[in-house]
N, C-alpha and C positions, 0 to 999 in steps of 0.2 A: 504494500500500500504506500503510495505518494501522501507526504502532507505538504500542502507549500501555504508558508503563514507570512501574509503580509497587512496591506490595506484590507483587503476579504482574505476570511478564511476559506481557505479550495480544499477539498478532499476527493481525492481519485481512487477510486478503487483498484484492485490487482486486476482487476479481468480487463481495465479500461487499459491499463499500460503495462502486460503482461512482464514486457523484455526490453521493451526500445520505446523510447523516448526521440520524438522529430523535433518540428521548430515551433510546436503547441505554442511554446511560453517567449519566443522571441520579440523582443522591445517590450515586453512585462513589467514598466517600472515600479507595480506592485509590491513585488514579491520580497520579501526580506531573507527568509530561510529556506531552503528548500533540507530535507530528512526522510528517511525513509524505514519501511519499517526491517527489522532485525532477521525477518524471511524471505526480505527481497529476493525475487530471481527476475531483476535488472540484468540486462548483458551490455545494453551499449547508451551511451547518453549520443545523440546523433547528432551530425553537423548543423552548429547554431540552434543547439536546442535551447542554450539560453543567452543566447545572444543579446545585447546590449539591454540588459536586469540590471538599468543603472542605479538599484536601488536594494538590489544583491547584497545580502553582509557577509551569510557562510551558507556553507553546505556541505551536507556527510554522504558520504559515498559507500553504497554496504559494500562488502566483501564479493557480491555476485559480481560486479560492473569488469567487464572485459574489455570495453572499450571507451575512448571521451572521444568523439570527431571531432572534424576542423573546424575550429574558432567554436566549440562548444561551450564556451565563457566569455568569450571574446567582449572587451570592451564592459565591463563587471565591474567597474571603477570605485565601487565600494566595497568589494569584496576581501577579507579579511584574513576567515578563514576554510583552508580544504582539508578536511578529516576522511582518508580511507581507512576504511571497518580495516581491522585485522584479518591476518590469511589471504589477501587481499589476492584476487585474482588477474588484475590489469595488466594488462599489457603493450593497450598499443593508448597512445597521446596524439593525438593530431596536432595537423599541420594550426600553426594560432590557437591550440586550445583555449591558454588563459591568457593570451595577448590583449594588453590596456588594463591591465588587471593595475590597476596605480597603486591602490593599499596592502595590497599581497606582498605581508614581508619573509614568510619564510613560506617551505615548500618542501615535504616529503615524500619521494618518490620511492613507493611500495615496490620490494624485492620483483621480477619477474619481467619490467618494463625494457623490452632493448634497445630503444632507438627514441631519441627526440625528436621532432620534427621540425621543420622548418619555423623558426618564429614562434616555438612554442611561448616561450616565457614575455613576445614583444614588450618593452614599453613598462615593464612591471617595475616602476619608480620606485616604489618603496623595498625592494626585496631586498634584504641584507646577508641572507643563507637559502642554501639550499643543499639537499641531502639526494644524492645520487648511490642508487644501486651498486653493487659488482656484476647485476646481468647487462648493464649498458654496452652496448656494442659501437653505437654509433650518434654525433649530435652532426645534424643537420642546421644549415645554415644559419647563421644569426638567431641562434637560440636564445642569447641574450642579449639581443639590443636593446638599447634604451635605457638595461635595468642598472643605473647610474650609479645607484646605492652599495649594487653587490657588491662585496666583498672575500664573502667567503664559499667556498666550495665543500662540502662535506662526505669525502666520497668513502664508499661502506667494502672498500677492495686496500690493493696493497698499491706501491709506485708504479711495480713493475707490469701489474694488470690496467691501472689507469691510462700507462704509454702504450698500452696494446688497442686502446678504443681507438675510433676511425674521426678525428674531428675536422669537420670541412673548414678552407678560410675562412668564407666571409665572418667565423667565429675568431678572429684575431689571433692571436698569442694566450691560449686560455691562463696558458703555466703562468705568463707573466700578468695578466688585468688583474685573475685572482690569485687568494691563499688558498692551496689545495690541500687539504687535510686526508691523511690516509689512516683508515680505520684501525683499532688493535684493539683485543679485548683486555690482553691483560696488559701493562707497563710497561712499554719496550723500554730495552736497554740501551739503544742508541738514538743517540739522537734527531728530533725534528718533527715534521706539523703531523703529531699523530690526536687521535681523538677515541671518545666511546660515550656511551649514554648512560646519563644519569638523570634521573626518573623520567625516560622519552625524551629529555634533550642532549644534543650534542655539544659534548663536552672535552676541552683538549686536557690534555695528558701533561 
């Protein structure tokens, strides 16, 4: 079951939006939260399903969702925060998903995801972290323009598996814009930018 709580309250039932979600709610400046329920069998949030929700704050994403399409946030300029359910089965991000996203300061990207797409993160002014997989394979173009802020990189692998992703130019000098953090569970002994989590935040060593 869909609940999206805004100016009105909407309630969808399961049989209305069994799996996929279109572009129902595109330029919706209602809608504050979008949540779903805890037995979601969501598969895909589809291209510009919420497209310019300039009144967006957060949104949870259950554990079913396999896919976000292109610019399916796109332009969300109040948007805060993205919570994916645990076990999370995602995998693909399109092209712009959260592009314009201006208040999105951080961003966890749930184990399983291999490839960013073009422009995923555009424009996202506020973003100061973000937490990348070890299934990452590949970042696609200007994954991070605009996001002015960023700083830090937090990626959940070792050096030697980050120099093996495929990162296109127009993504600059990733090594050099940001601090790239390589994950360790326990207190490495030598030193440099290592990290681990303490209580769901990333935290350096």
């Amino acid at each position: 079951m869909l609940y999206l709580l805004g100016y009105e309250c909407r309630e969808f039932s399961r049989n209305y939006y069994p799996f996929y979600i279109s572009e129902a709610f595109r330029n919706n400046q209602r809608l504050k939260k979008v949540t779903f329920a805890d037995d979601s069998q969501l598969h895909t949030i589809g291209i510009r399903a919420f497209d310019a929700c300039t009144g967006l704050e957060s949104i949870e994403l259950p554990a079913s969702v396999t896919n976000i399409g292109e610019e399916a946030f796109h332009w969300n300029e109040r948007l805060t925060t993205v919570t994916i359910a645990e076990n999370s089965q995602l995998h693909m991000i399109g092209k712009g998903a959260f592009s314009g996203c201006h208040d999105l300061s951080s961003f966890t990207i749930p184990s399983g995801v291999t490839t960013f797409k073009e422009c995923t993160f555009y424009d996202c002014k506020a973003m100061t972290r973000i937490v990348i997989p070890h299934s990452i394979t590949t970042l696609e173009g200007s994954v991070f323009l605009g996001c002015n802020s960023l700083t830090d990189i937090h990626y959940n692998g070792s050096e030697s598996d980050w120099d093996t992703i495929d990162i296109y130019n127009t993504n600059g000098n990733v090594n050099e814009k940001y601090t790239i953090h390589y994950y360790s569970e326990t207190q490495p002994s030598a030193p440099g930018n290592w990290w681990y989590y303490v209580d769901g935040l990333p935290t350096a060593w």
